[in-house]
C-alpha positions in Angstrom: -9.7 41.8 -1.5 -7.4 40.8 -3.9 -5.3 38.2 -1.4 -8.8 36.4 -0.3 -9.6 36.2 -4.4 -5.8 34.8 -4.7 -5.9 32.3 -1.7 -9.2 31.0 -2.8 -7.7 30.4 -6.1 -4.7 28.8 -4.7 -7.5 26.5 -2.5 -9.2 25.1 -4.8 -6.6 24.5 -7.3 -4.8 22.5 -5.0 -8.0 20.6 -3.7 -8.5 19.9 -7.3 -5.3 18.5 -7.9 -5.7 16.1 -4.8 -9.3 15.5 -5.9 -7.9 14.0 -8.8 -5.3 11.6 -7.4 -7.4 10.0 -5.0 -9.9 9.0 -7.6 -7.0 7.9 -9.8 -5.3 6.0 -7.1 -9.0 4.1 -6.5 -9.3 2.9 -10.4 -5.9 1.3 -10.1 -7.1 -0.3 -6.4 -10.1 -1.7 -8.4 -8.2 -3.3 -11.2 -6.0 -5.0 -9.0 -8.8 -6.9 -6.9 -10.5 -7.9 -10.3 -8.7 -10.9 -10.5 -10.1 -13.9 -12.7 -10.2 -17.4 -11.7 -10.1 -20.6 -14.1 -11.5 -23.4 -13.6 -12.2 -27.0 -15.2 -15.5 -27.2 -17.0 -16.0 -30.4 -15.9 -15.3 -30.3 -12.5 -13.0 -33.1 -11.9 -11.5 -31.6 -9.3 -15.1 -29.9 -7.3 -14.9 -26.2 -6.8 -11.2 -25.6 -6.9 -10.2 -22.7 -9.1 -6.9 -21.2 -10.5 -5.2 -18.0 -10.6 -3.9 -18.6 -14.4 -5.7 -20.1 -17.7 -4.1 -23.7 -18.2 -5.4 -27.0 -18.6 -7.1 -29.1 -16.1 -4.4 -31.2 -14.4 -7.2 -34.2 -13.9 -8.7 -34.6 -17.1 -6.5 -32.0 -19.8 -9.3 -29.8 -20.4 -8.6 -26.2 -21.0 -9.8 -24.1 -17.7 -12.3 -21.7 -18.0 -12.5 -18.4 -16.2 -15.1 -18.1 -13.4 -18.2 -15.8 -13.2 -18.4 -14.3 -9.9 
């Protein structure tokens, strides 16, 4: 009795322990897909967007990040 109370201690510990990587391994997945894009206010250049805040090579204006 006292080796099934043990392994199932040992079990779930262990499950919990993975449990928690895998959830902490998705939040960092998430974060790393949330990428912002800038773009001119004005639109001088139609729908093309930016990976980094800048100004506007068309017109100078600053870029503004993108609402998805």
């Amino acid at each position: 009795m006292k080796k099934i109370v043990l392994m199932s201690a040992i079990l779930l510990g262990t499950m919990s322990a993975f449990a928690q990587h895998e959830q902490h391994a998705t939040a960092k997945k998430e974060e790393a897909t949330k990428k912002e894009e800038y773009q001119c206010p004005m639109k001088c250049e139609g729908k093309k967007t930016y990976d980094k805040k800048g100004k506007c090579p068309s017109c100078g204006m600053d870029l503004k990040a993108v609402k998805k």
